[in-house]
Steps between C-alpha positions, in 0.01 A plus 500: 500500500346273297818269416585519864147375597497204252879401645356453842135324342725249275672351850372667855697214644818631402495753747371295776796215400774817526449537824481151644855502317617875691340419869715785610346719282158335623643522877640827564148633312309349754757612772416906391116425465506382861734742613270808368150378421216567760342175709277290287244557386588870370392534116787430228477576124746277324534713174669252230533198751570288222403165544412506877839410724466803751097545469461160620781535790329812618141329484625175673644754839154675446502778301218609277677490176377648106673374266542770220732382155510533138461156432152320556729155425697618820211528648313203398819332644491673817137376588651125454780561714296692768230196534812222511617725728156529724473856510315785333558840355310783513468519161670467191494780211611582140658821446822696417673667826518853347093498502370376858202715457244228606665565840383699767756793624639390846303145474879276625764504748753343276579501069762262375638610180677229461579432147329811303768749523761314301209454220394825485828595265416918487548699815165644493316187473691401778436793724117465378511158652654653839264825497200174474648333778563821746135532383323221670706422811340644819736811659763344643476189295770329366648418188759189343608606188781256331737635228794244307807708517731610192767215458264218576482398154893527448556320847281220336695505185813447689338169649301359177591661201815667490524583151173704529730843530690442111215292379240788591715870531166699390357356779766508757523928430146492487457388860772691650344788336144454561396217719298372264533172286263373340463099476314211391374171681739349301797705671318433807332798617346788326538888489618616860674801634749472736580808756800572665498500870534867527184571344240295660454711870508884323254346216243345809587821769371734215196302413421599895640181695691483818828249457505280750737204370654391115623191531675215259283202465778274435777634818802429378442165331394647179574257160686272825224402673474126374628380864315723718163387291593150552515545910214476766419506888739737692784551271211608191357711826804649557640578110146669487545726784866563358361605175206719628785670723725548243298571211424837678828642450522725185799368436345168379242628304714525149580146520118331594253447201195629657455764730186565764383862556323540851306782538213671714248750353583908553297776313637594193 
């Protein structure tokens, strides 16, 4: 983890920048967390928050918010943004997401996993990371766990770099195969695995959670959403509401680059 730690140190504002530039993304988020979170101000552990953009939402409608990520310059970050933005977390830790031991068991009503899983490239790691989470929510509690799906990367390819699938075959199979590539900052990210849709609810429903929603972050504007991002007032309202509607339907969920896994805490 170290390489993926020292990609997120070397810039924590890239992450904040990507999603002033995908406000669906951003929107429809929001749209789930107030669709499914309990009233403020219920306890949330943002595990791998990155540098701050939900954390700081959530504390600014009153939530008590930790802040739990890999990289302390994310988190240096964060503390900047949360005092230009007025508002303060409930703390702000170093740690990897498959060890959350300086937790309490059943000590929050809410875990994002918002970034972790697609990181955490081996399927254990991954359901170590889950086991954590089901770990310190409170029974009933509720978890937002975000996967990138399969064909992201090639539906990116098509846009920016269409040569990518001769110039780079090994990688291409690898991918298809695996879900795994493994990049550099130069490329533009680093190592990531990417899930297909069909995965994500039996991999969370076995780690003990109830599904309650999977939904496509970008709707149906996904790699088309220059427009949409450009809008505001009622027609941004409504494109919003569109997206969160349609983003729902399994039938989108191929074709959207991230996906958001809603769930509520069962016993294993």
């Amino acid at each position: 983890m170290r390489r993926v730690e020292r990609f997120y140190d070397e810039n924590p504002r890239r992450e904040w920048e990507r999603l002033e530039r995908h406000r669906t993304e951003f929107a429809v988020t929001m749209r789930a967390l107030g669709e499914y979170l309990p009233p403020p101000p219920a306890a949330v552990l943002d595990v791998g928050g990155g540098p701050g953009r939900y954390a700081i939402e959530l504390a600014r409608r009153g939530y008590e918010v930790v802040l739990f990520d890999l990289s302390r310059g994310c988190l240096d970050f964060v503390k900047e943004k949360a005092k230009e933005a007025g508002v303060e977390l409930a703390g702000y830790e170093h740690g990897d997401a498959v060890d959350l031991s300086r937790f309490d068991d059943e000590s929050f009503a809410a875990v994002l996993l918002m970034g972790p899983l697609y990181h955490l490239l081996g399927e254990g790691e991954r359901r170590r990371a889950i086991r954590e989470a089901w770990r310190v929510l409170n029974p009933g509690g509720l978890v937002f766990a975000a996967f990138i799906t399969r064909y992201a990367p090639i539906r990116w390819a098509a846009k920016h770099e269409p040569g990518w699938i001769l110039d780079r075959p090994e990688r291409l199979e690898g991918l298809l195969a695996s879900g795994v590539l493994r990049e550099s900052a130069e490329e533009g990210f680093i190592d990531a695995y990417f899930a297909r849709p069909g995965e994500v609810v039996p991999l969370m429903e076995s780690e003990g959670f109830e599904t309650l929603d999977l939904v496509a972050c970008e709707g149906v504007v996904s790699m088309i959403e220059e427009g949409i991002n450009g809008l505001s007032g009622e027609l941004w309202e409504a494109w919003v509401e569109l997206n969160w509607r349609l983003g729902r339907d399994p039938s989108v969920h191929g074709a959207a680059e991230h996906l958001l896994y809603v769930g509520r805490k069962e016993g294993r």
